[in-house]
N, C-alpha and C positions, 0 to 999 in steps of 0.2 A: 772514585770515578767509575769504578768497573761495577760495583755496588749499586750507583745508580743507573748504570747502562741496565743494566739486569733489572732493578725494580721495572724502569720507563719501561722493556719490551714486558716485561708481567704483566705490566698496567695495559699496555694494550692488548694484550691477548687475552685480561679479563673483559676491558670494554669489546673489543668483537665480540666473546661470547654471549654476554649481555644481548647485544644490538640482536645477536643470531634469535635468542629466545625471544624478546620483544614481537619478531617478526612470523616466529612462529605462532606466538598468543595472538597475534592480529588477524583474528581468522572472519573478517568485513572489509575489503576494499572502501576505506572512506572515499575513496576520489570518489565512487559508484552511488554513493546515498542519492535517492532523491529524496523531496518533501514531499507530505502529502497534510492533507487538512490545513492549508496556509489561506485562501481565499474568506473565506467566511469568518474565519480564527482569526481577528488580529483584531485588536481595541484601535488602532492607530487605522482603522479601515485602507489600507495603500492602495491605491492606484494601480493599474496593469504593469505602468512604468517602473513605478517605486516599487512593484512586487517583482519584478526581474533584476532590478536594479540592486536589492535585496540578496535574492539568491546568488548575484555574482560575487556580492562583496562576501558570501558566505562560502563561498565555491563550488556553491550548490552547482549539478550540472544540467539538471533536470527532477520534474514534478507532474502529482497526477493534480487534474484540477477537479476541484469541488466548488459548488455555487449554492446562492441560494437564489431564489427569482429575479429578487432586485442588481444579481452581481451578471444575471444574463445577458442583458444589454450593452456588456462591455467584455463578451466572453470572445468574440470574432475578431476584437482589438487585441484580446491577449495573447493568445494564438498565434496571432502572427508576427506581433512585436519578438515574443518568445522563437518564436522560430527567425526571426532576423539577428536577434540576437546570441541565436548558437545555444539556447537551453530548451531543452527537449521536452516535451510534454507529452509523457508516457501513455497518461490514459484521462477519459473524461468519468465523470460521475454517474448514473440514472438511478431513482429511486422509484421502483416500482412500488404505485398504493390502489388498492381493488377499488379504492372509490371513485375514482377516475383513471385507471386504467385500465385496456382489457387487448385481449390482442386485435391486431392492426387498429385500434384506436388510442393512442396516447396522450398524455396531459395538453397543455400549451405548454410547460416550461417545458417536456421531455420533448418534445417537438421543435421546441428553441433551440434546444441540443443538437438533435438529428440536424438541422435545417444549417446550422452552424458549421457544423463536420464537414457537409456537402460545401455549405460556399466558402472555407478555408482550405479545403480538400483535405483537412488534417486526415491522418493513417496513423494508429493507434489502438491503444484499447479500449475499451468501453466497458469500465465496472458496475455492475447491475446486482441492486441489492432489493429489497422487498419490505415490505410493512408489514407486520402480523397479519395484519389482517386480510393480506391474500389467501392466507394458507390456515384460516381459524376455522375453526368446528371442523375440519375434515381429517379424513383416516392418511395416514403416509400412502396408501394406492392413488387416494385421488389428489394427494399433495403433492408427490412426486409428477404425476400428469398434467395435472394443472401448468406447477413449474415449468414442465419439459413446454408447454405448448408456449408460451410467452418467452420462452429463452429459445426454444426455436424460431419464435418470431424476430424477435431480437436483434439474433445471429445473423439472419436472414437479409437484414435491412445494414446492420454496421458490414455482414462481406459485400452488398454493393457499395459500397463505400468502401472500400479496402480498410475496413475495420474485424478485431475480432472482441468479442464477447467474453469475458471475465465473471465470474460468480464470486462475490465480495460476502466474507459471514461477516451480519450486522444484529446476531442474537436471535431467539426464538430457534422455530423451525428449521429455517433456512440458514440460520449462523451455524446448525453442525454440519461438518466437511464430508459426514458421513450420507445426509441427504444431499449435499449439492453433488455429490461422486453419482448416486442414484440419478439423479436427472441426467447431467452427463451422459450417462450411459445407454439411456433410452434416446440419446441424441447421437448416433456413433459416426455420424456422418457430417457434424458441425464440427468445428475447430473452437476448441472450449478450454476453457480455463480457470484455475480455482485463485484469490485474491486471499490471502490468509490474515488476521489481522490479530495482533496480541491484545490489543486492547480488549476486546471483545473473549478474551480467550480465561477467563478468570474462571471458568466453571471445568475450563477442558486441560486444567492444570498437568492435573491427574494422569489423563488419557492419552496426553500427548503424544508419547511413543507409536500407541496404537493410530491416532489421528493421522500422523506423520506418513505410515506405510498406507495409510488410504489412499491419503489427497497427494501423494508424492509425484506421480503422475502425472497427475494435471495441475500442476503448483508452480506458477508464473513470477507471483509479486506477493514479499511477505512486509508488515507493517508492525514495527518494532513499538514497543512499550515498556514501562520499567513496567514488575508483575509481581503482587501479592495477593494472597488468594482472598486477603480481607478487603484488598481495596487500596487507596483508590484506583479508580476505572482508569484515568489518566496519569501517568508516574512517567519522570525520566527515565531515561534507560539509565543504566547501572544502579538505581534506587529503590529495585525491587529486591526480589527472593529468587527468581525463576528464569531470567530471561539468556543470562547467560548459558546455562544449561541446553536450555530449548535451542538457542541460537547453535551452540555447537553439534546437538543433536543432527538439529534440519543438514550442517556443513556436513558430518560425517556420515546419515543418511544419502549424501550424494545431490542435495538441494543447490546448485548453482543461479541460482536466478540471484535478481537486486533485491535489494534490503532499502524501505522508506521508510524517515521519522515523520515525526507527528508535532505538528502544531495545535493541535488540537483543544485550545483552552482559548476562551470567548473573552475574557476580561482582559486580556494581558496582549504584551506587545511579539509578536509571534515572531518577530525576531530574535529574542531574547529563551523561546523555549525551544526554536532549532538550535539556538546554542548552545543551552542544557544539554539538547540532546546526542549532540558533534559529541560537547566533553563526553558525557558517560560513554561513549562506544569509544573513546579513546582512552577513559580511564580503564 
């Protein structure tokens, strides 16, 4: 009897210390994840409803939203459903392209945008990414200028709107943190922020450390990925080579902001790869 009093208190003091270490490897608040890339992404096309409806049953607690032209028309309903519903919606999309966009003139759909923000009065971010092609055949002087003037403009239009402005790398030029910190900074007077994104990060493997102490500063919202330097572009988390690393890198750098997964796969039921995604940050 005394034998097994003694194993049971063993056993527990081994499971606490378990529990203790678990708790310390758990270096992501999963209550905190939001989605991102959920609108567009999903074969089963849902509804504004069924995509809230979605995120609760996932515990999701909030998402940035991304569209494509045709999901605009129903972007002023989501919004607000979302916000009656108690799930937050972080930040919106804009995708600046030189061929129809220039400053103070914007597309129709980025103008759907803007016009949307004003009559939901949503307050948020605003992630602003770029085409090649704004910033092609030019030297970094006149790339960085260029940027600063349209991200000034930008800025300018989401703070009357009690919005701020995010720089999202989406590859090329403007995908290194190293020229969005440049624009930035010829802007010292805007409230600016960098959108980091793993997926997009397969070349800046390497560099990361270096990247990390650049954009650390202005480093708001980072977007998780599983990461091989071979590919592919899109991987759960914990099915990479890289991601853990980086992740504990960013925490011990001093990186406190939220962590977003990715739905990011066009064929498939986008429910099913945020839950990929749940698991591996939990594996």
């Amino acid at each position: 009897m005394k034998y097994s009093t003694i194993s049971i208190i063993i056993g527990f003091i081994l499971m606490a210390a378990s529990c203790t270490e678990t708790r310390k490897e758990q270096i992501i608040d999963i209550e905190n994840i939001y989605a991102w890339c959920i609108v567009p992404y999903d074969n089963i096309s849902r509804s504004p409803k069924e995509r809230i409806s979605m995120l609760k049953e996932l515990g999701i607690k909030k998402y940035a939203y991304d569209w494509r032209e045709e999901d605009l028309v129903n972007m002023a309903t989501e919004l607000r459903l979302a916000k009656q519903s108690g799930i937050d919606v972080i930040a919106v999309w804009v995708w600046i392209d030189d061929t129809w966009d220039s400053v103070g003139r914007l597309n129709r759909s980025n103008e759907k945008v803007f016009n949307v923000i004003e009559e939901v009065d949503y307050k948020g971010q605003i992630w602003v990414s770029f085409n090649s092609n704004f910033f092609e055949n030019l030297p970094d002087s006149l790339s960085i200028k260029k940027g600063a003037e349209m991200i000034a403009f930008l800025s300018d239009r989401a703070k009357s709107l009690k919005c701020k402005v995010a720089l999202y790398n989406h590859g090329d030029w403007f995908g290194e943190p190293s020229n969005q910190v440049k624009i930035i900074k010829e802007l010292p007077d805007k409230d600016l922020g960098i959108v980091y994104n793993f997926h997009h990060a397969h070349k800046q493997i390497e560099a990361f450390p270096e990247i990390v102490n650049t954009m650390l500063p202005y480093l708001w919202n980072v977007n998780l990925n599983g990461l091989r330097k071979e590919g592919p572009k899109i991987l759960a988390i914990g099915e990479g080579d890289y991601e853990m690393e980086m992740i504990k890198l960013l925490k011990e750098k001093g990186y406190n902001g939220d962590f977003g997964i990715l739905g990011h796969i066009e064929d498939a039921d986008v429910e099913l790869i945020l839950r990929a995604n749940l698991n591996g940050l939990k594996k």
